[in-house]
DRENDO-1510 file (C-alpha; in Angstrom, 1 decimal, always signed):
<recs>
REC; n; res; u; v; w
REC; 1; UNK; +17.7; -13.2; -3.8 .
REC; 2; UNK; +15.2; -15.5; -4.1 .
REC; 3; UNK; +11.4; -15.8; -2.4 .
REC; 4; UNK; +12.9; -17.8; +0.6 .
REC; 5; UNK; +15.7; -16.3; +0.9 .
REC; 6; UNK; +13.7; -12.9; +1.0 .
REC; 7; UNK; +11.3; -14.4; +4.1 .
REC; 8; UNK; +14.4; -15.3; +5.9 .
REC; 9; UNK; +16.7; -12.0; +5.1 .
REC; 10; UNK; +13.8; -9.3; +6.0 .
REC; 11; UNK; +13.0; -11.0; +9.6 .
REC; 12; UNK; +16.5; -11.3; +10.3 .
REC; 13; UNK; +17.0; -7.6; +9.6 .
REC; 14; UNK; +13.6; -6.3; +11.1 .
REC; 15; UNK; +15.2; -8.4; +14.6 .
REC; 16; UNK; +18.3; -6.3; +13.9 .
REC; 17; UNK; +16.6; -3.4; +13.7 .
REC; 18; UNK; +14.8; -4.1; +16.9 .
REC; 19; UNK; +17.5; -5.3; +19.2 .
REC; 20; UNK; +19.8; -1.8; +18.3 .
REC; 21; UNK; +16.6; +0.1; +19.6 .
REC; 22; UNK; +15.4; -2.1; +22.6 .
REC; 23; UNK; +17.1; -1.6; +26.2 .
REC; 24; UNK; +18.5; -5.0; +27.6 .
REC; 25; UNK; +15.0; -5.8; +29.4 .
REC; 26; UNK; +13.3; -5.4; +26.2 .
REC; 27; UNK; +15.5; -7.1; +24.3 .
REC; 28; UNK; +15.3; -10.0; +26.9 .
REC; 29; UNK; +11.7; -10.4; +26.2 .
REC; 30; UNK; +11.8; -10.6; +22.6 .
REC; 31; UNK; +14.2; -13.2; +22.6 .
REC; 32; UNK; +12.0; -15.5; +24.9 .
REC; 33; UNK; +9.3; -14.7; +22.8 .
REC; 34; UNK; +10.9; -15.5; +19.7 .
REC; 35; UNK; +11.9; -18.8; +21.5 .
REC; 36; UNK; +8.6; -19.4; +22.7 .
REC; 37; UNK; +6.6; -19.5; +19.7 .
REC; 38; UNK; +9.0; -21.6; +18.0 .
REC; 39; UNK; +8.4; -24.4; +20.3 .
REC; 40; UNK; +4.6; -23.3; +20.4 .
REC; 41; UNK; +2.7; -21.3; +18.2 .
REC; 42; UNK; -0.5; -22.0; +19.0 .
REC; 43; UNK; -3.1; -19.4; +19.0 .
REC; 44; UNK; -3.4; -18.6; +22.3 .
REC; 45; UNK; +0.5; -18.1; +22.4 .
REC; 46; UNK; +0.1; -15.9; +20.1 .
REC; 47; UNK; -2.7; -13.7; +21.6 .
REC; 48; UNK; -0.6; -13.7; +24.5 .
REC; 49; UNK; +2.5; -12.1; +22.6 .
REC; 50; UNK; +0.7; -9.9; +20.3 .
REC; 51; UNK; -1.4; -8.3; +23.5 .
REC; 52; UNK; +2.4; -8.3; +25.5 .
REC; 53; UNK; +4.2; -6.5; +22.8 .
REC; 54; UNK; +3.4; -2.8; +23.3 .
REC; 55; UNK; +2.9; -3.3; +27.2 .
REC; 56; UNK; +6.7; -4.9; +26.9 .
REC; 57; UNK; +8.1; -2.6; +24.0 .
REC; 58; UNK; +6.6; +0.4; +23.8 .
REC; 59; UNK; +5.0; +2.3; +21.2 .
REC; 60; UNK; +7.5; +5.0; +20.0 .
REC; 61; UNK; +8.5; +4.7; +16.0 .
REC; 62; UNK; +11.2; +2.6; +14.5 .
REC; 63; UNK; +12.6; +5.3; +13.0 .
REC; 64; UNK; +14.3; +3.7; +10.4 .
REC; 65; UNK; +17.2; +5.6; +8.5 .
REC; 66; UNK; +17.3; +6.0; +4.9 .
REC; 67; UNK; +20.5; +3.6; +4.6 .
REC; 68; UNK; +18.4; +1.0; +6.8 .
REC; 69; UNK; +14.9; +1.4; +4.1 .
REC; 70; UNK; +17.2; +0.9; +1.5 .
REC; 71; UNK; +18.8; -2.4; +3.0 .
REC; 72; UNK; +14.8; -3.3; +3.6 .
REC; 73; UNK; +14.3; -3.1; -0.4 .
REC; 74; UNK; +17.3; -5.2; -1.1 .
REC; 75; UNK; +16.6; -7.9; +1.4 .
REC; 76; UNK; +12.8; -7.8; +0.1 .
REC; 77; UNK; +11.5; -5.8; -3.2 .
REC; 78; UNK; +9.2; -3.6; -2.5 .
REC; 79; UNK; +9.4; -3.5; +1.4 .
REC; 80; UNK; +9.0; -0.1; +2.6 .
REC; 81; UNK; +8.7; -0.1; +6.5 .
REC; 82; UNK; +8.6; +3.4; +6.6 .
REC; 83; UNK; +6.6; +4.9; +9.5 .
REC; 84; UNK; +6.2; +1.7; +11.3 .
REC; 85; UNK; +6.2; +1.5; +15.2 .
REC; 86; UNK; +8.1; -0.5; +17.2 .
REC; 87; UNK; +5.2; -2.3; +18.1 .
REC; 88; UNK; +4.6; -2.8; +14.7 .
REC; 89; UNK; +7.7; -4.0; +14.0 .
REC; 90; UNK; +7.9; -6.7; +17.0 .
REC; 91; UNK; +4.9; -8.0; +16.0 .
REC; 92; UNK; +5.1; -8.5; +12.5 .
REC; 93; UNK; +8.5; -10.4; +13.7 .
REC; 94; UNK; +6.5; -12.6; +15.8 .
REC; 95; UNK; +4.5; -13.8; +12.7 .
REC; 96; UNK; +6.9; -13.4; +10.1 .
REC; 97; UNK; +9.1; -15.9; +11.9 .
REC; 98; UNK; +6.2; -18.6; +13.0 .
REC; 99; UNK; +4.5; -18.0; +9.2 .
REC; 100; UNK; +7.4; -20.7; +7.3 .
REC; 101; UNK; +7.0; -23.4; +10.0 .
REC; 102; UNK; +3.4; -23.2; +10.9 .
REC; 103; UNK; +1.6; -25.8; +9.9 .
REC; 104; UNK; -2.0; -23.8; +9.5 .
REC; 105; UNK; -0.5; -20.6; +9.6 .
REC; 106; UNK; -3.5; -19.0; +7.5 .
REC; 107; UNK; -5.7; -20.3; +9.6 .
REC; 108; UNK; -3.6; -18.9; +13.0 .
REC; 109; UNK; -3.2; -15.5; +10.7 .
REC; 110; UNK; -7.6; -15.4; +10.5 .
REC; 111; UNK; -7.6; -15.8; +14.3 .
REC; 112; UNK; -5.4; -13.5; +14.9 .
REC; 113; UNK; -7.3; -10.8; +13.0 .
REC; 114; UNK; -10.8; -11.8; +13.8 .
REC; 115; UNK; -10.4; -11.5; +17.6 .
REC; 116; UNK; -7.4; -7.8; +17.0 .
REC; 117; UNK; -7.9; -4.1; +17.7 .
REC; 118; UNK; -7.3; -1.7; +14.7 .
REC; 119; UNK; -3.5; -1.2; +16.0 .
REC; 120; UNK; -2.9; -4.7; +15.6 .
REC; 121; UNK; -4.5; -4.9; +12.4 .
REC; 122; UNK; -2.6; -2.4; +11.1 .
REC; 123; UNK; +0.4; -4.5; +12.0 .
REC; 124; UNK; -1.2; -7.9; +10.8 .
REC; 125; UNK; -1.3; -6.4; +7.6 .
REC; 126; UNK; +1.5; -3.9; +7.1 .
REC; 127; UNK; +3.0; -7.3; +7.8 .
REC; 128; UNK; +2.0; -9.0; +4.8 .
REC; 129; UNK; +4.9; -9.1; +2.3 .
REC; 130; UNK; +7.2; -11.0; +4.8 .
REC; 131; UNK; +5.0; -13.8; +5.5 .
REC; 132; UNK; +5.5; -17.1; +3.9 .
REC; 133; UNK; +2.5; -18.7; +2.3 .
REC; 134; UNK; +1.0; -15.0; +1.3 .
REC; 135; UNK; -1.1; -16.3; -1.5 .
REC; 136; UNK; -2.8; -18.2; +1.0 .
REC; 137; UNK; -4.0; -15.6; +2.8 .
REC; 138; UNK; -5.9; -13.6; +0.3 .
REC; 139; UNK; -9.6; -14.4; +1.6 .
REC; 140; UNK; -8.2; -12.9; +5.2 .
REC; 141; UNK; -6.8; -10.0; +2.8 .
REC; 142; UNK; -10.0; -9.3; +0.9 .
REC; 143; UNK; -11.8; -9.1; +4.5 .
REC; 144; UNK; -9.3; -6.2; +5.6 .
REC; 145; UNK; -10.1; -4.5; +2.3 .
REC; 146; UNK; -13.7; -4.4; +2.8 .
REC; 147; UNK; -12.9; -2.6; +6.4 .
REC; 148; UNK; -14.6; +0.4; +7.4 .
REC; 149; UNK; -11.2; +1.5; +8.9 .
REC; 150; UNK; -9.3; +3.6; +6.8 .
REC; 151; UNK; -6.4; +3.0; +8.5 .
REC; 152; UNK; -6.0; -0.7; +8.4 .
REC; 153; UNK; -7.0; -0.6; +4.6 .
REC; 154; UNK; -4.2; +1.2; +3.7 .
REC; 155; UNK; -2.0; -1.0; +5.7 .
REC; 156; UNK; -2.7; -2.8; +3.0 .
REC; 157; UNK; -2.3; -0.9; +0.0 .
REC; 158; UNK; -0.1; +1.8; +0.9 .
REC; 159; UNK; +3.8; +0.7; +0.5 .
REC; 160; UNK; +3.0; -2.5; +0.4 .
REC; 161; UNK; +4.1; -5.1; -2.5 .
REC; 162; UNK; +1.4; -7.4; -1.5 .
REC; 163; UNK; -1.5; -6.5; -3.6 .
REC; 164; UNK; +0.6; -5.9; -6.9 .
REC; 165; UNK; +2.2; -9.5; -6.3 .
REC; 166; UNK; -1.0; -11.1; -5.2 .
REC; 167; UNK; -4.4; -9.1; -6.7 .
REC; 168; UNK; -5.9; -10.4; -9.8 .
REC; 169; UNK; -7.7; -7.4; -11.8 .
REC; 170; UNK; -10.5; -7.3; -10.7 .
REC; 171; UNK; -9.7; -7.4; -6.7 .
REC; 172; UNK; -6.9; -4.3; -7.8 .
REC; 173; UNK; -9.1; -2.7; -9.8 .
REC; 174; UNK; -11.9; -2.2; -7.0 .
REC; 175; UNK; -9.0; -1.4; -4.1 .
REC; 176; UNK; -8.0; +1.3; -6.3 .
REC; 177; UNK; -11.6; +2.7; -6.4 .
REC; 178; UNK; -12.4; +2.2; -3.1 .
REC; 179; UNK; -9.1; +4.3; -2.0 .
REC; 180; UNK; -11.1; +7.2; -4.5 .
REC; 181; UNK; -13.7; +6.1; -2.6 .
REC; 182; UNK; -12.8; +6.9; +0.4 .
REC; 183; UNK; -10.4; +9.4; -0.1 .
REC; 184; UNK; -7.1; +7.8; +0.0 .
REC; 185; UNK; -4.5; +8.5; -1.6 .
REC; 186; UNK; -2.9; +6.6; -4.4 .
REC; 187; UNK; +0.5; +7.3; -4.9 .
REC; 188; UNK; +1.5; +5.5; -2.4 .
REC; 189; UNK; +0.2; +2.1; -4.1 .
REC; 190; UNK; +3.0; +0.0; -5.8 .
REC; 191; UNK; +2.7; -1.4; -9.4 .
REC; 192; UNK; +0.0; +1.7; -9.4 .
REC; 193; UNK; +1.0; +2.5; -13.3 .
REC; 194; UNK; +2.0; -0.7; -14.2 .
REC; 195; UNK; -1.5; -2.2; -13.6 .
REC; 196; UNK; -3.2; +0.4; -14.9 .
REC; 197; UNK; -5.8; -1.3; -17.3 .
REC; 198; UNK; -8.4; -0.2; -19.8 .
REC; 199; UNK; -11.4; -1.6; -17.6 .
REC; 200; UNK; -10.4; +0.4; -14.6 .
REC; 201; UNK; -10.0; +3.4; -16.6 .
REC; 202; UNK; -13.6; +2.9; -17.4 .
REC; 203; UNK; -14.9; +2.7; -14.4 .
REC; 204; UNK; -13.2; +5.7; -13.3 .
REC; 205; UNK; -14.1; +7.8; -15.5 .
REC; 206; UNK; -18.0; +6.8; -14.4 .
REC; 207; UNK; -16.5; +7.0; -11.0 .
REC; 208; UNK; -15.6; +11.0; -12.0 .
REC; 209; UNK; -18.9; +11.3; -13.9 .
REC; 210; UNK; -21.1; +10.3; -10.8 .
REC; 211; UNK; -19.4; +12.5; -8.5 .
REC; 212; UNK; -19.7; +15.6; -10.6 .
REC; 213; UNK; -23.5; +15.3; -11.1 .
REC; 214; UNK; -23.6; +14.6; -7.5 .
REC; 215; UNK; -22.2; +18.1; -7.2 .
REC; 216; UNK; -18.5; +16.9; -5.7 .
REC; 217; UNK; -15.4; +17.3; -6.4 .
REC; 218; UNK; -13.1; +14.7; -8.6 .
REC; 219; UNK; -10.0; +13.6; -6.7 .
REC; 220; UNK; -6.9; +14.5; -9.0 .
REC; 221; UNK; -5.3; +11.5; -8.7 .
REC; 222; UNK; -8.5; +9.4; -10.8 .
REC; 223; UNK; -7.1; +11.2; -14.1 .
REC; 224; UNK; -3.3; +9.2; -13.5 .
REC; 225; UNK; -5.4; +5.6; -14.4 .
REC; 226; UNK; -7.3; +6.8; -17.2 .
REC; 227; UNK; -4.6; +8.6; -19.2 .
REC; 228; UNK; -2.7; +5.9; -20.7 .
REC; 229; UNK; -5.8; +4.3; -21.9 .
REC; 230; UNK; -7.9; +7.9; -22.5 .
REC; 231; UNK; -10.2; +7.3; -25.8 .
REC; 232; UNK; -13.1; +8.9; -27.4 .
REC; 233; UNK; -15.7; +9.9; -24.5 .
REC; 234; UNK; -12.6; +9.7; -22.3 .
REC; 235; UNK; -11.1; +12.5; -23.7 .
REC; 236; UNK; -14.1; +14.4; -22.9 .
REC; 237; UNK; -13.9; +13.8; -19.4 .
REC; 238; UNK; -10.4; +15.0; -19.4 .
REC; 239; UNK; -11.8; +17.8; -22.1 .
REC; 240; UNK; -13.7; +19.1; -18.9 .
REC; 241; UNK; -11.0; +18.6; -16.1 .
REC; 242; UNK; -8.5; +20.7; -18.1 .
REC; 243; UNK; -10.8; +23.3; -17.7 .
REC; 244; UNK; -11.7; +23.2; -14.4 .
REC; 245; UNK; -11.1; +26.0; -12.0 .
REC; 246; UNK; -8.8; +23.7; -10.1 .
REC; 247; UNK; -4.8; +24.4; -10.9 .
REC; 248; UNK; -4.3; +20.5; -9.9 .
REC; 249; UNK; -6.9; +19.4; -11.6 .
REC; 250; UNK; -5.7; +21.0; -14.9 .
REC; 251; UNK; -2.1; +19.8; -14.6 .
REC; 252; UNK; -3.5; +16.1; -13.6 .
REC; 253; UNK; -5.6; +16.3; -17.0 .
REC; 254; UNK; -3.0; +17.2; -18.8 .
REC; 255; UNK; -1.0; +15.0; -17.6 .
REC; 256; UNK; -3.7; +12.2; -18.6 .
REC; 257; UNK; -3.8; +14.1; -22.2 .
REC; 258; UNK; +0.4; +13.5; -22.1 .
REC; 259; UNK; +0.1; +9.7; -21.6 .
REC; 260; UNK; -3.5; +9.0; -24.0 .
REC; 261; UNK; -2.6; +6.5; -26.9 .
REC; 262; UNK; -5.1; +8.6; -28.8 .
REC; 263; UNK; -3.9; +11.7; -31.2 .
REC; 264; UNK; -6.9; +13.9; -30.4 .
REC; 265; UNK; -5.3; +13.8; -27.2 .
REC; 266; UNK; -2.3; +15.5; -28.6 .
REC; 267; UNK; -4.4; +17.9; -29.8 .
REC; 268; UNK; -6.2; +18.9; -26.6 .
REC; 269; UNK; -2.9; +19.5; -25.0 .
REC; 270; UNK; -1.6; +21.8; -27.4 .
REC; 271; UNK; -4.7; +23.7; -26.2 .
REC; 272; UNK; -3.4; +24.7; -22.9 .
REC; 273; UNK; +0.4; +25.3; -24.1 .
REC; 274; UNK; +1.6; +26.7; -20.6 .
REC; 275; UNK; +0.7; +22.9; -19.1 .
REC; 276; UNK; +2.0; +21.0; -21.8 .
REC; 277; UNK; +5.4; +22.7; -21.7 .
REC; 278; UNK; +5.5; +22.3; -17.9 .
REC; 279; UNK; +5.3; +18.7; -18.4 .
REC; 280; UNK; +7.7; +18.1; -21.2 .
REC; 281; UNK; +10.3; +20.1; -19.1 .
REC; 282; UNK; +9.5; +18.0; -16.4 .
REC; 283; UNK; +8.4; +20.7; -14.1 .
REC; 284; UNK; +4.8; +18.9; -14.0 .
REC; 285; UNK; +4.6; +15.0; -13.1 .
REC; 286; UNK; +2.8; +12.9; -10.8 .
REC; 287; UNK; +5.8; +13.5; -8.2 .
REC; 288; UNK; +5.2; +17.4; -8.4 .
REC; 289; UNK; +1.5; +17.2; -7.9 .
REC; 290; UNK; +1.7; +15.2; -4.9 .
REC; 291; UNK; +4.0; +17.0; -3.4 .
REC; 292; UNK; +2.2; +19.8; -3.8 .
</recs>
């Protein structure tokens, strides 16, 4: 399927979605929304609808079934709705469907957020990956990133395909340490391994040093980035989180010590025998340890 095909397929099956959920009044509305903003999408049509939408809709989940988030990964890769409101949903229709015809729409996405409350953010930007024009709205993006609201900033890095598509290296690199930051979790970022690089491997590993001569603890998940990339000093670092008093931190560093290019590495493994035949049976992974 292609990009324009994908911004046509995922609206018509988020509507789809909608409509099987929505009691005739409901359903009523959305349509002569829908219609609406095709013959006007101005801003203040859109405040109107966005402000309308929960009063009209409600606010219970979607409730998506597992056949229904798979058909939402075919029709769009990476698209995970999971967890989204109806709310949600119906307004991240709205703007999905005005974003291909609009002729500012990046401009009408900015007002939109400047003047929302953090439950329409959320949506705004949970939203992302179906809009047309997305690289466009990356200035917008990098504001929601910088919000003090940990909910709408991981709107947008939690199962969202918009910042692997869209970040260059160093915007991903310092959402990733913010999320540490903040304590958020990472596993739920997409292209999290595959953008792994040696530069944020550095800096989390001075991220780790910091906060253990501050006193405070190291978040697990830090060790998952530096592994593959885990060198010299960096081995000491994980040298010191294999022996932490921690059982998660332990497995996470040797899970680091598994994926390190370097043969000391190897070494420092064979250390802790128990961990590293846990992970070559598969009984320790990334999957396990979140679970957890």
């Amino acid at each position: 399927m292609t990009g324009s095909d994908s911004y046509q397929a995922a609206p018509s099956l988020l509507r789809e979605w909608l409509l099987r959920r929505l009691d005739q009044p409901q359903r009523a509305w959305l349509n002569a929304q829908i219609e609406t903003l095709a013959r006007d999408a101005s801003d203040s049509a859109l405040h109107i609808a966005f402000g309308m939408v929960p009063r009209k809709l409600g606010k219970g989940e979607l409730a998506l079934t597992e056949p229904e988030l798979a058909a939402a990964g075919r029709a769009l890769p990476g698209w995970e709705p999971r967890g989204w409101s109806v709310a949600d949903s119906a307004r991240i229709l709205l703007l999905s469907l005005v974003s291909g015809t609009h002729k500012d729409f990046p401009q009408a996405f900015r007002s939109l957020c400047n003047t929302a409350d953090v439950a329409e953010l959320t949506a705004l930007y949970r939203g992302l990956p179906l809009y047309a024009q997305g690289q466009a709205l990356l200035d917008q993006v990098g504001e929601g990133l910088r919000s003090n609201m940990r909910g709408v900033f991981e709107a947008i890095i939690h199962r969202n395909p918009y910042p692997n598509l869209h970040f260059d290296p160093h915007r991903w690199n310092h959402m990733v340490l913010k999320a540490l930051f903040i304590g958020s979790a990472l596993a739920p970022i997409q292209g999290l391994d595959e953008r792994a690089n040696a530069e944020l491997a550095r800096m989390l590993c001075d991220f780790a040093q910091e906060r253990s001569a501050a006193g405070r603890s190291v978040p697990f998940e830090i060790w998952r980035c530096v592994g593959p990339f885990a060198r010299g000093p960096m081995l000491d670092a994980l040298a010191r989180a294999l022996g932490n008093a921690d059982a998660t931190q332990r497995s996470a560093a040797a899970l680091a010590l598994a994926a390190s290019p370097d043969p000391a590495a190897l070494r420092l493994l064979s250390t802790v025998p128990a961990l590293q035949q846990g992970i070559s049976r598969g009984q320790i992974s990334w999957a396990t340890l979140h679970a957890a």
